[in-house]
C-alpha positions as CSV (number, residue, x, y, z in Angstrom):
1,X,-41.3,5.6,8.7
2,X,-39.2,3.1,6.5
3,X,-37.6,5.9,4.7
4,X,-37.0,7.6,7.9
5,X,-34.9,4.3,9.4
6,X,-33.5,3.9,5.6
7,X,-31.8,7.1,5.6
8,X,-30.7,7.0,9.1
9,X,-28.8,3.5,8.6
10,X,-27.1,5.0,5.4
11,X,-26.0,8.2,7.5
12,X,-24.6,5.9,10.1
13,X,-23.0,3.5,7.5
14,X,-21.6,6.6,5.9
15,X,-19.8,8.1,9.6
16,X,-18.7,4.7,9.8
17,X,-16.7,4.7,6.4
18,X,-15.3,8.1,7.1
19,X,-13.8,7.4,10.3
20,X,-9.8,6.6,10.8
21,X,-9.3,3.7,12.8
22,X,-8.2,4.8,16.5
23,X,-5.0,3.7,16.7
24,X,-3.6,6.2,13.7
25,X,-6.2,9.1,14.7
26,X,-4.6,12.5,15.8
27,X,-5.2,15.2,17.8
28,X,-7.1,18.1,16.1
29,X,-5.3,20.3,14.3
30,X,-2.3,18.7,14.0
31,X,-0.6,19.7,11.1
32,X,0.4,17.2,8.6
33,X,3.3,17.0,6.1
34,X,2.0,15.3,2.5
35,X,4.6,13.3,0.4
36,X,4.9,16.5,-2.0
37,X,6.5,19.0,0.9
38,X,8.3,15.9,2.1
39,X,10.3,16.0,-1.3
40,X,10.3,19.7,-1.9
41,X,10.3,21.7,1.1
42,X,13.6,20.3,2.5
43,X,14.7,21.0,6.3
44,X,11.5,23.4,6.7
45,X,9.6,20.3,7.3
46,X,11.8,17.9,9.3
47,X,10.1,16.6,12.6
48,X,6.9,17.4,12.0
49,X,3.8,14.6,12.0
50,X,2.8,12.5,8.7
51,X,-0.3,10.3,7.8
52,X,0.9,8.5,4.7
53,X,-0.3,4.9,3.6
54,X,1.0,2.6,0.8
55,X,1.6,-0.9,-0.4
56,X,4.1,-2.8,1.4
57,X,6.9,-3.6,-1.3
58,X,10.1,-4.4,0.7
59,X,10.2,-5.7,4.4
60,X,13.5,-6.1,6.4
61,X,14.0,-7.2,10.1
62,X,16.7,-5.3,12.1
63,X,18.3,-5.8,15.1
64,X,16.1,-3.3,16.9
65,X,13.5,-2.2,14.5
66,X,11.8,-3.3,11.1
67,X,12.0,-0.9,8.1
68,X,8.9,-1.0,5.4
69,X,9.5,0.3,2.2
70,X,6.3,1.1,0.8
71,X,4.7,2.6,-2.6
72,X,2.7,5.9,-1.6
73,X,-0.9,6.2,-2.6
74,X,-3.5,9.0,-1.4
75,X,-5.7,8.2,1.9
76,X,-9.7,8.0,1.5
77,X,-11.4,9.5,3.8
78,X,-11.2,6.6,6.1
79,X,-7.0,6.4,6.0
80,X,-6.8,3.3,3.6
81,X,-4.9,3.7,0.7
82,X,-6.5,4.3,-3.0
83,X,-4.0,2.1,-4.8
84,X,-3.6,2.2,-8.2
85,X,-1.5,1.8,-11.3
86,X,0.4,4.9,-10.7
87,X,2.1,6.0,-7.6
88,X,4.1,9.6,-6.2
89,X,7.2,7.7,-5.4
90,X,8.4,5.1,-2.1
91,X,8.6,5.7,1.3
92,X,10.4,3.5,4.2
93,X,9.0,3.5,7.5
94,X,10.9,2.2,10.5
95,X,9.2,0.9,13.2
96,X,10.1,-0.2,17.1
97,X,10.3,-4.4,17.4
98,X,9.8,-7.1,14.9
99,X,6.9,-7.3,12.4
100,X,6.3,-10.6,11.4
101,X,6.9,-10.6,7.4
102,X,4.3,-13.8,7.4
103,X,1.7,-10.8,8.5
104,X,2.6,-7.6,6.9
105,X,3.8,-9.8,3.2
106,X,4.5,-7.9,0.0
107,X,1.4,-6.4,-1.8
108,X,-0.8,-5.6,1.8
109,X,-2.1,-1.8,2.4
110,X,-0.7,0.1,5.1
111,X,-1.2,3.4,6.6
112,X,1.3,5.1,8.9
113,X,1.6,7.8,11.2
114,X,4.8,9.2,12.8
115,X,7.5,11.9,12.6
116,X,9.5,12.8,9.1
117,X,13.2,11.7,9.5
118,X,14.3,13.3,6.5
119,X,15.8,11.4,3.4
120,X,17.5,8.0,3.2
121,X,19.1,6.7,-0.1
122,X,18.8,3.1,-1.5
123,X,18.3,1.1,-4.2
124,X,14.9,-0.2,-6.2
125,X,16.7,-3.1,-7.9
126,X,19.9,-1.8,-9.4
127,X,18.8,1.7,-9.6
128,X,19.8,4.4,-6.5
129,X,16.4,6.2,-5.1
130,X,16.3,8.6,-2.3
131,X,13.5,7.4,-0.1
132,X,11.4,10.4,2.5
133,X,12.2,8.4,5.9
134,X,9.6,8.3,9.6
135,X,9.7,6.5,12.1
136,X,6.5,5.2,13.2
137,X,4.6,6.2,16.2
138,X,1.5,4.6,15.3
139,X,0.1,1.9,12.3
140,X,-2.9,0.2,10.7
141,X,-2.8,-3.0,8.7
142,X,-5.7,-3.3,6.7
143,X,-7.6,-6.6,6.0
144,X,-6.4,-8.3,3.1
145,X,-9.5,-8.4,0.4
146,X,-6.9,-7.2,-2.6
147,X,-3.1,-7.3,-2.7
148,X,-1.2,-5.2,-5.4
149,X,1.7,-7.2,-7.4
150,X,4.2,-4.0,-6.6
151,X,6.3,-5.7,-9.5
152,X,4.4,-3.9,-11.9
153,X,5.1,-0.5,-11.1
154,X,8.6,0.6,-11.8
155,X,10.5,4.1,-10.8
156,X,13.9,5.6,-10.6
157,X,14.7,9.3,-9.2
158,X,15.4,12.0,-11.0
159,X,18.4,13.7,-9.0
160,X,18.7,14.4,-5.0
161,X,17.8,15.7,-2.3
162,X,14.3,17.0,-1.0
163,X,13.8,19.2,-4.2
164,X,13.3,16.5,-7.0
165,X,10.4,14.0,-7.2
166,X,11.0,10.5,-8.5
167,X,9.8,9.4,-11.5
168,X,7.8,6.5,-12.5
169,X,7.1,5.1,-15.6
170,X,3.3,4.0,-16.3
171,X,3.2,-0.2,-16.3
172,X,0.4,-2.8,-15.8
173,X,-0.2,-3.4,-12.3
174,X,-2.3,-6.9,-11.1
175,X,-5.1,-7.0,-8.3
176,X,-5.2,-10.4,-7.3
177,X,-8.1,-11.2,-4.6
178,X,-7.1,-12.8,-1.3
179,X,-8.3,-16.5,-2.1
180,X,-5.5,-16.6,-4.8
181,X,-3.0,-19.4,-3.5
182,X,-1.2,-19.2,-7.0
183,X,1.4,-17.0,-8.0
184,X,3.3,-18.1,-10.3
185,X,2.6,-17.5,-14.0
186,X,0.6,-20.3,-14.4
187,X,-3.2,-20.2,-15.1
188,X,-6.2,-21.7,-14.7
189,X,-6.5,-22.9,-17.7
190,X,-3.2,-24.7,-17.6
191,X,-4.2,-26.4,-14.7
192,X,-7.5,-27.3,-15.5
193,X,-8.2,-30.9,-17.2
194,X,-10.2,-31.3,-20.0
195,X,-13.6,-31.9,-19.9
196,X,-14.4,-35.4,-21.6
197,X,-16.3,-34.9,-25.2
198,X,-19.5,-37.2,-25.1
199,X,-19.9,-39.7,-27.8
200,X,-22.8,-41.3,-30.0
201,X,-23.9,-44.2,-28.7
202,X,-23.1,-47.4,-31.4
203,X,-26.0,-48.5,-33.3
204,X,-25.9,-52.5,-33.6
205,X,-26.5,-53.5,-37.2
């Protein structure tokens, strides 16, 4: 009987974990363009439906909407990003209104779904990158138990247009839990005082 009620809790734990949040959920068989045919199938795929989800890197408040400019990382089965030390390339997202960049702060997991724009170009610090572009029709912020330190991750692109990928090159990349309230490169053991060494009691004579 236990093992009966065991199983059935992990099967329901399990549906749980597989299931996307509502608010980004599709209808079946809607056909979805990856990051891959984004940069190398051109026009063919312009206007069609993406589910992509990243690390926030870059957020800027316009007059009318807020663009995100994210690292891309592969969904789980659930929708949340499987960040890493390596990633495909950016994205930017723009979305309807004004996003708070308190909320959605450098380092937080996203996952988007919307309608593929086509290519924007930018920079990533002093180097031009060509960015796949949607606008949003639909978002998920996911809870903040780890934040990546995106300044550990460097790319640049390799040429233009939808036919080249951008390159990366491989670099350390820091998970820092959310209790950290430091960060800056100081660490704990340079703010931590010295424990006081005990001493030998002093014999009278």
């Amino acid at each position: 009987m236990y093992i009966k009620v065991s199983m059935l809790l992990v099967a329901l734990w399990l549906t749980g974990c597989s299931t996307l949040p509502e608010n980004i959920q599709l209808p079946e068989g809607t056909n979805l363009v990856s990051y891959p045919q984004a940069a190398s199938q051109g026009e063919q795929v312009i206007g069609q439906m993406v589910r992509w989800g990243g690390v926030i890197a870059k957020i800027e408040n316009k007059p009318d909407a807020t663009m995100l400019e994210l690292l891309h990382y592969p969904l789980r089965s659930y929708g949340k990003p499987l960040s890493g030390d390596e990633s495909m390339g950016r994205f930017r997202v723009y979305v309807k209104g004004f996003m708070d960049p308190m909320v959605y702060q450098q380092g937080r997991s996203m996952t988007f779904t919307g309608e593929l724009k086509g290519l924007e170009e930018g920079l990533v610090g002093e180097h031009t990158y060509v960015f796949p572009t949607i606008e949003s029709s639909a978002y998920h912020l996911w809870k903040n138990i780890q934040r990546l330190d995106v300044t550990g991750i460097h790319m640049w692109p390799h040429g233009y247009g939808f036919g080249r990928y951008p390159h990366f090159s491989r670099s350390r990349v820091i998970i820092r839990g959310s209790n950290t309230r430091h960060y800056g490169n100081s660490s704990p053991a340079a703010t931590t005082k010295p424990k006081p060494v005990a001493r030998p009691a002093r014999q009278e004579r």
